[in-house]
VEXDREN-2710 file (C-alpha; in Angstrom, 1 decimal):
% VEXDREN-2710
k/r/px/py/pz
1/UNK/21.1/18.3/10.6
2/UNK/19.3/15.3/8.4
3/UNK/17.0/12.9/9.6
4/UNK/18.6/9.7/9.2
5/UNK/17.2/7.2/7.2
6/UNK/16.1/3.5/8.1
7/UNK/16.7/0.7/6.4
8/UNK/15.2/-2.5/6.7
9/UNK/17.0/-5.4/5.4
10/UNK/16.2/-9.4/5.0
11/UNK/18.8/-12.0/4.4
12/UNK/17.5/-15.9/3.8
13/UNK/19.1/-17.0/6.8
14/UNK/17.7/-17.8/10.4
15/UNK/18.9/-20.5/12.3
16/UNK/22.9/-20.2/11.6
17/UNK/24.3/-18.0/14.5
18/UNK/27.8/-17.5/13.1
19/UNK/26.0/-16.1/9.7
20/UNK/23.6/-14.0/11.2
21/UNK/26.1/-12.1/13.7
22/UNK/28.7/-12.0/10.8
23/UNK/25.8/-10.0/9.0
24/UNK/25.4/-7.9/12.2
25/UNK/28.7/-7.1/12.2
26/UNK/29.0/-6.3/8.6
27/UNK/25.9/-3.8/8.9
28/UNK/26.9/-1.8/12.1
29/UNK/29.4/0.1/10.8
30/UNK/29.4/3.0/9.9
31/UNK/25.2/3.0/9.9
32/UNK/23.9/2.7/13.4
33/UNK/22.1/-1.1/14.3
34/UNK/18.8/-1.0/16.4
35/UNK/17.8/-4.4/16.0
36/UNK/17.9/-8.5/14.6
37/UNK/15.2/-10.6/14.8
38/UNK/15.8/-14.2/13.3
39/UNK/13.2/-16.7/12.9
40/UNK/14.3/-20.5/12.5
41/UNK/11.2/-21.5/10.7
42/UNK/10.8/-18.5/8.2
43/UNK/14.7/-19.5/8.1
44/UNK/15.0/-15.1/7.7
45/UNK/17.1/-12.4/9.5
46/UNK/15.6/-8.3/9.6
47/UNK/17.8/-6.4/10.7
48/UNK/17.0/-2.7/10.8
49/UNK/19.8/0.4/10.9
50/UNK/19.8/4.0/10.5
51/UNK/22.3/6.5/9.1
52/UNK/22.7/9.0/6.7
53/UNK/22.6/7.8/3.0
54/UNK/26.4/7.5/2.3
55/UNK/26.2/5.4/6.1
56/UNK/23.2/3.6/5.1
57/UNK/24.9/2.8/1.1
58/UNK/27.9/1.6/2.7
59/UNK/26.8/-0.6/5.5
60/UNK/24.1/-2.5/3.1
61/UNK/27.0/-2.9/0.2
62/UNK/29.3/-4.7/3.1
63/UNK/26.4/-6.8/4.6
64/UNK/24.8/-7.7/0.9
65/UNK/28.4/-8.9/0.3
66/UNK/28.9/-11.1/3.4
67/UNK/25.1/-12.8/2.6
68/UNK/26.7/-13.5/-0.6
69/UNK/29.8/-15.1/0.8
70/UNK/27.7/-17.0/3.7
71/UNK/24.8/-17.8/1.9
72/UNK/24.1/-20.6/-0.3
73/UNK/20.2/-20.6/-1.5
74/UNK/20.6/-24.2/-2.9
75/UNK/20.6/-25.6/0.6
76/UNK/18.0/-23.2/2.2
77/UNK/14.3/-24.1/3.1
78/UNK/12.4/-22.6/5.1
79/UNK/8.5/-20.8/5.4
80/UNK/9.1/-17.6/4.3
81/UNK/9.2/-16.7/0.3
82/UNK/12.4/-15.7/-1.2
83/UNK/14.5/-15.0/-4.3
84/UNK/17.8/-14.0/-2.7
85/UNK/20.2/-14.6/-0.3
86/UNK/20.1/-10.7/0.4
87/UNK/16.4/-10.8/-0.3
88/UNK/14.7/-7.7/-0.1
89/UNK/16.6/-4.1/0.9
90/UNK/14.2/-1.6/1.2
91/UNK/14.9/2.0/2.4
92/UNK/13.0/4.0/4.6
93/UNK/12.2/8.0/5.6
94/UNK/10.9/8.1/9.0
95/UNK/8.5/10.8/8.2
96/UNK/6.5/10.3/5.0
97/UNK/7.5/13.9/3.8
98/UNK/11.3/12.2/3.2
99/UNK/10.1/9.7/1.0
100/UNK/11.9/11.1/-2.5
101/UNK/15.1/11.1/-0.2
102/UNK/14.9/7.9/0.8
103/UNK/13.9/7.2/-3.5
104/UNK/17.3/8.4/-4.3
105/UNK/19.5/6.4/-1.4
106/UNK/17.8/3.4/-2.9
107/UNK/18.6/4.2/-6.7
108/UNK/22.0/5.0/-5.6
109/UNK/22.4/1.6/-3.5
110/UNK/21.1/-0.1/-6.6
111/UNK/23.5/0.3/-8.6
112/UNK/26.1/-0.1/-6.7
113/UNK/25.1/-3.3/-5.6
114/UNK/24.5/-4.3/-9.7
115/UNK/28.1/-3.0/-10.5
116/UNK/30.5/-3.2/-7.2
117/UNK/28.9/-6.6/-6.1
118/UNK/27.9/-8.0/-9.5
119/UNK/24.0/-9.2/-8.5
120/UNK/21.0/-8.9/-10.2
121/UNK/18.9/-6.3/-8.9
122/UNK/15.4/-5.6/-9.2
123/UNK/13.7/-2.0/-8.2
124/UNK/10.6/-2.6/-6.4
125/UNK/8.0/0.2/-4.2
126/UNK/8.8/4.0/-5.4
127/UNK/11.7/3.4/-7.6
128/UNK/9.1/0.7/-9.6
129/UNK/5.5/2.1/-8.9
130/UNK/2.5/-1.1/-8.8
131/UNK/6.1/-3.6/-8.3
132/UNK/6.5/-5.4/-4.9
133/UNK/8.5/-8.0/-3.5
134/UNK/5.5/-10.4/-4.1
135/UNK/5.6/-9.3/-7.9
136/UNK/9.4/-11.4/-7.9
137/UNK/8.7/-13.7/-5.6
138/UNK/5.6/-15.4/-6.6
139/UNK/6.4/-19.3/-8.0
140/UNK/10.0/-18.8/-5.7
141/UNK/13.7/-18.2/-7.1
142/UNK/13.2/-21.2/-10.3
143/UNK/10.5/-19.2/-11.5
144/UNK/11.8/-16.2/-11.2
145/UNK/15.1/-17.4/-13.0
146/UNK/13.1/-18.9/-15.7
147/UNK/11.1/-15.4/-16.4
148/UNK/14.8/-13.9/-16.5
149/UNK/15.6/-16.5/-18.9
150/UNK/12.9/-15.8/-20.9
151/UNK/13.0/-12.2/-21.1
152/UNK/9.9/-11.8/-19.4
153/UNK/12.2/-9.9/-16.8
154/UNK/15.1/-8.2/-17.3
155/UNK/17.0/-7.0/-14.0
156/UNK/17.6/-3.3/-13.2
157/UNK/21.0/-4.0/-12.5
158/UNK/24.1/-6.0/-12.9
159/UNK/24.1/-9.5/-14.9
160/UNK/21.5/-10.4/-16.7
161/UNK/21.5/-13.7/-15.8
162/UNK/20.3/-14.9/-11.7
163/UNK/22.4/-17.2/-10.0
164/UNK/20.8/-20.3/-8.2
165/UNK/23.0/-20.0/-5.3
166/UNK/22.8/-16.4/-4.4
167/UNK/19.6/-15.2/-6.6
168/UNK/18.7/-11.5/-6.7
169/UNK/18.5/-8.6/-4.2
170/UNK/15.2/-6.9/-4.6
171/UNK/15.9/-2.7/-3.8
172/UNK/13.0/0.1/-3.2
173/UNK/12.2/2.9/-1.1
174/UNK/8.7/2.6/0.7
175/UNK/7.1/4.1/3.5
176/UNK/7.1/3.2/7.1
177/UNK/5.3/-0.5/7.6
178/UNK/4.8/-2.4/10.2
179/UNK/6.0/-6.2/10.1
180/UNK/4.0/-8.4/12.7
181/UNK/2.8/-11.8/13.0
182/UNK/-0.1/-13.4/14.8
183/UNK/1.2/-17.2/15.9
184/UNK/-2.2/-20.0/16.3
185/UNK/-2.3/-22.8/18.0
186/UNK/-4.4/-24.5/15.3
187/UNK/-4.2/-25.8/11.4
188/UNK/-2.7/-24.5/8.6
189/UNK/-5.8/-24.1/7.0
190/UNK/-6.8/-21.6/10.2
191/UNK/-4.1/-19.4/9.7
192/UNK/-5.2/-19.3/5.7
193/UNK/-8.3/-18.4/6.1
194/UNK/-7.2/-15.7/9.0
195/UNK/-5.1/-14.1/6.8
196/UNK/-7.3/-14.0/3.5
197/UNK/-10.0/-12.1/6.1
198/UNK/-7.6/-9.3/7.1
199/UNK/-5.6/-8.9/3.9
200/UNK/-6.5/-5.9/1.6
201/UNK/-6.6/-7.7/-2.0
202/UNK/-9.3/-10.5/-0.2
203/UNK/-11.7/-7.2/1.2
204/UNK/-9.8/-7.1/4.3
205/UNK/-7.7/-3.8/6.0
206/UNK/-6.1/-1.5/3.8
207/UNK/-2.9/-1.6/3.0
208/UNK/-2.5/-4.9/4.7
209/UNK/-0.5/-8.1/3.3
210/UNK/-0.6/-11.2/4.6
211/UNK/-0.1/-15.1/4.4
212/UNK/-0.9/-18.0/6.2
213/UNK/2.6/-20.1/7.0
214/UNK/2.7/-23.2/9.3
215/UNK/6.0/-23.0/11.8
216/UNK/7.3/-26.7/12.3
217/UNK/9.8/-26.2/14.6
218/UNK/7.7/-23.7/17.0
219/UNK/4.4/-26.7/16.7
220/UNK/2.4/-23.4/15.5
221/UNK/0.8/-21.9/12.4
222/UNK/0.8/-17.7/11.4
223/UNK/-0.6/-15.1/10.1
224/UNK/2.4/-13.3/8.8
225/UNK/1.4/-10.0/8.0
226/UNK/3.0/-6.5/6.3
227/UNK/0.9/-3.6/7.8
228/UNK/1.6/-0.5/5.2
229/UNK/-0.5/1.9/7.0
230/UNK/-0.8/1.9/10.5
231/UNK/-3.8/4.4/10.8
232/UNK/-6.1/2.8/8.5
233/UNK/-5.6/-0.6/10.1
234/UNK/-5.1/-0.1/13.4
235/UNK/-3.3/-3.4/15.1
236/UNK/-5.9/-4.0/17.6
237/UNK/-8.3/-4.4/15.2
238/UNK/-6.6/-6.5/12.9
239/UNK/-5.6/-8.6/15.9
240/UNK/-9.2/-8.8/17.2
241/UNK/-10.0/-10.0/13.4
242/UNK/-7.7/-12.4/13.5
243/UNK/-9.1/-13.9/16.9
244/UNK/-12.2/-14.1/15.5
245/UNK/-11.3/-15.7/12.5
246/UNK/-9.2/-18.1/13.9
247/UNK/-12.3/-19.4/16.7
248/UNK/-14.2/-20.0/14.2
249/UNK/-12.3/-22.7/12.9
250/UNK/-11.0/-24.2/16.0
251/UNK/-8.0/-22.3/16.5
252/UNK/-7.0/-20.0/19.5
253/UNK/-3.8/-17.1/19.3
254/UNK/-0.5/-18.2/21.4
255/UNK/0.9/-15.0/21.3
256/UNK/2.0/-12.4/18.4
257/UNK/5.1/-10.6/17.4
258/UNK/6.9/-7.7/15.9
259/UNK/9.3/-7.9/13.4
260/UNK/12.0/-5.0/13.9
261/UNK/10.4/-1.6/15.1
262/UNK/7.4/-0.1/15.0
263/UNK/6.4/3.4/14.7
264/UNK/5.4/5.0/18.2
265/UNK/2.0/6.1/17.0
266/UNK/1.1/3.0/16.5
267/UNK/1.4/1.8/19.7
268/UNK/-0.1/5.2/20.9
269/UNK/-3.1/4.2/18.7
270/UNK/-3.2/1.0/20.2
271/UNK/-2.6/1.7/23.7
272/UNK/-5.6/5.0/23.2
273/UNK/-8.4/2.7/22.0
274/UNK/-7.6/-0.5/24.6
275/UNK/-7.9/2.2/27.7
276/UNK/-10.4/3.9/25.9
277/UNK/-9.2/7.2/26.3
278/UNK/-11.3/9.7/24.1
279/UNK/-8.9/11.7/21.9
280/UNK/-5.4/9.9/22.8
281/UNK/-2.5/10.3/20.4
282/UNK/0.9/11.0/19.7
283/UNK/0.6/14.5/21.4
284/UNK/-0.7/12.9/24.8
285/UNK/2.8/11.3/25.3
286/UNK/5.5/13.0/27.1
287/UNK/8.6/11.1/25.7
288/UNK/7.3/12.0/22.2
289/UNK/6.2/15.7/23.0
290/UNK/9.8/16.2/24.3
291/UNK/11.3/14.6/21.0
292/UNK/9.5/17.8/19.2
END
């Protein structure tokens, strides 16, 4: 039998309850739903599934449809960078090895979603190689617009043309990442600085991306950060960085979270060099050695 794929999808909406379960319910069936985490500042939903590719294709058609039906970008604000109301739809293998797999579900889910649903779509990670999200997002939905007005851009898929009220959906297959946020009691310009010192195009951690967002509604600022590679930027270090950072300039961390799920050697990672146990990993756990 397959490994089921993951799927890891963001819809520009985090605060109405109706919307966000109507999204659950679209995505549940017939993939598999883990988890929702909605954030009423970043305004965001992630929801994260598993299935098999025709599963996976079919629950992210019907739940790309009902953000399109519940979500109207013209009224949205919120922290978090966007260009659609089904923002970003990446596909993911849950070993490495799968990646091409999880390539083709996304090429396939692509189109569909250009042709069955009639949106613009734009192929980001491996089905774009040096493209992501930040490549579409950067000056927010008008400037994207404009560079598709231009011809600068020119979508992958469906119209040719992006519509203000339910923008583009932004499709790849990428590798396992781990979405996690450091929240500071402290100023924007903390948070900022924080996340220029741990981010990898500023000389921080590989394969780490990250920005510095203030959260109104919580009375916090974050370091909102992608981690792409788990074992060359271990957590507890990039949280111990952050710490630092954030002292330094008269901040102090109220807590931290994780967006969706995280892969269990991460946490074995974490858990190994906090106990300081020589030579912990994966293999050391009983759960995982029984999963084998």
């Amino acid at each position: 039998m397959s490994r089921p794929l993951e799927s890891v999808p963001n819809f520009s909406e985090g605060r109405d309850r109706a919307t966000i379960e109507a999204l659950a319910d679209a995505l549940g069936s017939p993939a598999r739903l883990l988890d929702v985490h909605a954030d009423e500042d970043h305004n965001r939903s992630v929801f994260t599934l598993v299935g098999s590719e025709d599963e996976l294709v079919a629950s992210l058609l019907a739940g790309i449809a009902c953000a399109v039906e519940r979500i109207d970008l013209r009224r949205h604000e919120g922290a978090h960078p966007r260009v659609g109301a089904a923002d970003v739809v990446p596909i993911v293998p849950l070993v490495r090895e799968e990646l091409e797999r999880a390539a083709a579900c996304a090429d396939a889910l692509a189109g569909r979603v250009g042709s069955e649903l009639g949106l613009p779509v734009f192929r980001y990670g491996e089905l774009a190689p040096g493209r992501g999200p930040a490549f579409f997002r950067t000056g927010g939905l008008d400037e994207l617009r404009r560079r598709v007005g231009s011809g600068e851009l020119v979508p992958d898929h469906g119209p040719e043309s992006v519509d203000e009220r339910s923008g583009a959906v932004l499709v790849g297959a990428r590798r396992p990442l781990i979405a996690f946020n450091v929240n500071l009691r402290g100023s924007l310009d903390a948070a900022q600085e924080a996340a220029r010192a741990v981010r990898e195009r500023d000389g921080g951690f590989p394969g780490v991306r990250a920005l510095g967002l203030d959260l109104p509604r919580a009375g916090l600022v974050q370091v909102s950060m992608n981690v792409e590679d788990y074992e060359a930027a271990a957590l507890h270090e990039i949280v111990a960085r952050v710490a630092a950072e954030a002292e330094a300039r008269g901040a102090e961390i109220a807590g931290s979270e994780l967006v969706g799920l995280m892969p269990a050697g991460a946490a074995v990672a974490a858990a190994g060099a906090m106990l300081r146990i020589d030579g912990f990993d994966a293999s050391r756990v009983l759960e995982l050695r029984l999963l084998e």
